[in-house]
Every structure is written in C-alpha cells, then in structure tokens.
C-alpha positions in Angstrom: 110.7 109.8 48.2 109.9 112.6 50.7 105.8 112.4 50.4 106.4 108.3 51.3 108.5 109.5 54.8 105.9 111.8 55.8 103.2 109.0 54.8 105.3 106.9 57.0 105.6 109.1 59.9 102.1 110.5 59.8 101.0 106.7 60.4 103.2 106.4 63.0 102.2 109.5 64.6 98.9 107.8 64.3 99.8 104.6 65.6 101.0 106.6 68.8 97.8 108.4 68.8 96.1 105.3 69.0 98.0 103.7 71.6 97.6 106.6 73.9 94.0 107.4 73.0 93.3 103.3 74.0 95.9 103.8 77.2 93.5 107.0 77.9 89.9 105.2 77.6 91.0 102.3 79.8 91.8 104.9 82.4 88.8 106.8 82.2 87.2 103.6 82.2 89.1 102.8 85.6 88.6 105.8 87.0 84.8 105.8 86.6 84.4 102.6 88.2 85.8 103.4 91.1 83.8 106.3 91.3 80.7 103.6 90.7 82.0 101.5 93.1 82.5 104.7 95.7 78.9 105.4 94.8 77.2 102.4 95.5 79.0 102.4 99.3 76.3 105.3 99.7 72.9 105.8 100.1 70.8 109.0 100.6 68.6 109.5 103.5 65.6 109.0 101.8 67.3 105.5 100.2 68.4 105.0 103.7 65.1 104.7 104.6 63.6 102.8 102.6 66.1 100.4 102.8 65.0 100.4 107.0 61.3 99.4 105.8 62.5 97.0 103.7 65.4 95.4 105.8 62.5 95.3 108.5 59.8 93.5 106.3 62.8 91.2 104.8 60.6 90.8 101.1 58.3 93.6 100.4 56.3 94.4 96.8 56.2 98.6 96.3 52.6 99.0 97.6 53.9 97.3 101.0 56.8 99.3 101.6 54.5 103.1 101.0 52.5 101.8 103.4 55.2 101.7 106.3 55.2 105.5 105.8 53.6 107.8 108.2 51.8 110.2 106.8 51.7 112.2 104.5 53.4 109.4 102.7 55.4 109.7 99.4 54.3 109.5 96.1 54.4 105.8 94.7 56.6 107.1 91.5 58.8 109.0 94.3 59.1 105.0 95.9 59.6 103.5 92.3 62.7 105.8 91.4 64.3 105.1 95.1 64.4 101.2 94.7 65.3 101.6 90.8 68.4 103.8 91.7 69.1 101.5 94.8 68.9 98.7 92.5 71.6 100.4 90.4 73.3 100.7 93.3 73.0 97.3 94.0 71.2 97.2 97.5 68.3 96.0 96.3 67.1 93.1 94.1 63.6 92.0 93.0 61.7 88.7 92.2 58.8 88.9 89.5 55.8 87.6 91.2 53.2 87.8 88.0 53.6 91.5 87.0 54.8 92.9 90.1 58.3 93.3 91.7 59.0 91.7 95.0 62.3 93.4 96.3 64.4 92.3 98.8 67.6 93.7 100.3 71.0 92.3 99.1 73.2 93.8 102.0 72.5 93.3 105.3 71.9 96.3 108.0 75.0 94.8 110.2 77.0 95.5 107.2 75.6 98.4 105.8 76.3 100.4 108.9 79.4 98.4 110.0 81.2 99.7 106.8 79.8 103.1 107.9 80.8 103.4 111.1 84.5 102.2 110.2 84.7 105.2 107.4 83.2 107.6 110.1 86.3 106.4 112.5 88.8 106.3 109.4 87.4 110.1 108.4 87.1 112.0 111.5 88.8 110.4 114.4 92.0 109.4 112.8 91.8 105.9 111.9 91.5 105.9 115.9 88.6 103.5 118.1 90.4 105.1 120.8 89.3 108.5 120.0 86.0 107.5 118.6 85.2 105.8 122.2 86.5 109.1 123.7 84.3 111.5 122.0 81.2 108.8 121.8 81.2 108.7 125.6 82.7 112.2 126.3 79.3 113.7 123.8 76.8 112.0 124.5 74.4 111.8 127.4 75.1 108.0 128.7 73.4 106.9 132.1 75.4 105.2 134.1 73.8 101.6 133.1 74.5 102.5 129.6 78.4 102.7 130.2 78.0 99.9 132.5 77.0 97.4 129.7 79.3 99.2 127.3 82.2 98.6 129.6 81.0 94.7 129.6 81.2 94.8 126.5 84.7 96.0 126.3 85.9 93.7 128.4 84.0 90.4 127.1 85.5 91.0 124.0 89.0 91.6 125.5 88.6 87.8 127.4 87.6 86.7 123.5 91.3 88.3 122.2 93.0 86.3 125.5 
C-alpha cells in the first residue's frame, strides 16, 4: 500500500511540476515579446539611415539605396544585413520584382520620430513639454525669426484647442 501513495504523490508532484513549468514558459514567452516589441521601437544609426534614403526614394531595390551613399560607400552585404534586420524589425517590407527585392518603408518618418520625441520627453524632461520647450529654446542657438514662427506655432495650435 505505501509504494502506491508515493506513486500517487510522485505524479502529483509531477502534475504540479507541469503546471508551473507551462505557467513559467508562457511567461518567458511574455516577457520576450515585449522585449521584441521594445526592440522593434528602435533603430541603430546606421538602420536609421538607411531608413532616411529609403523614406526619401519612397520604393528603392538594394543597388538604389548604396547609391545614395557618399563615398566611400558601404559594402552591398553591409546594406543587405541592415534591411534584413529592419525587416525583422518590421520597418521595412519588400516586393519581388523578378529576382530582386524592392523595399519600401512600412512606418512613416512623422511617426517614426514622433514616437521618439515623446519617449525623449517621457525619459528626460519628466513626462513634461513644458520643460522640453524650456531647455529646447534655453540650449539651442534660435534666431529670433526662428522663435518667432515657433511662437506662431504655439499659439495657432492654442486657437485649434479654443
């Protein structure tokens, strides 16, 4: 009778085991796709642009976009390994046009850098415009026509809130 309780328990142990090991993976599983999904909210420098060139020619095959390099231009491989991993990031997307790739952006520049300037805001100046406004005009070297039309701007939006 005692070997059949311990049978018993071992598969209940077990049981638990499994429970929590499935509870554990779905987790993980969580947990790595928000760090994906964190991931894909970035791009490199060098991604960065690329992604200029090709947000400027709107459809471009590989060959197209090394030639809006300056020189000394990058390798063609060194181009080919930027879009893939940009495709895995899911900036970029190609057509098949016969046996070569015709990519084309799948985020827009507007809100590419629109999500970036509202984390740089939400990071550094305290979830504050106020203080970004501050220290943009307090830092940098604005003529006097430049805070002008920024002041314009301020205040045609405010009429659009009214």
């Amino acid at each position: 009778m005692l070997p059949r309780i311990s049978i018993f328990l071992k598969n209940q142990i077990l049981k638990k085991m499994l429970k929590f090991s499935f509870y554990a993976c779905r987790i993980a599983f969580v947990f790595y796709i928000c760090r994906k999904l964190f991931v894909i909210m970035k791009l490199s420098k060098t991604e960065e642009e690329l992604m200029n060139h090709l947000w400027v020619l709107k459809k471009a095959f590989q060959k197209e976009l090394l030639e809006m390099y300056p020189d000394p231009k990058p390798a063609a491989t060194t181009i080919s390994t930027l879009l893939k991993r940009m495709q895995d990031k899911q900036f970029v997307a190609y057509d098949t046009v016969g046996n070569m790739r015709q990519y084309f952006p799948l985020i827009s520049k507007e809100s590419y850098f629109s999500k970036h300037i509202n984390g740089l805001i939400k990071n550094f100046f305290n979830d504050s415009p106020g203080q970004f406004a501050s220290f943009f005009t307090k830092k940098t070297d604005l003529t006097k026509d430049e805070l002008k039309e920024l002041k314009a701007l301020i205040e045609e939006k405010l009429d659009q809130k009214i």
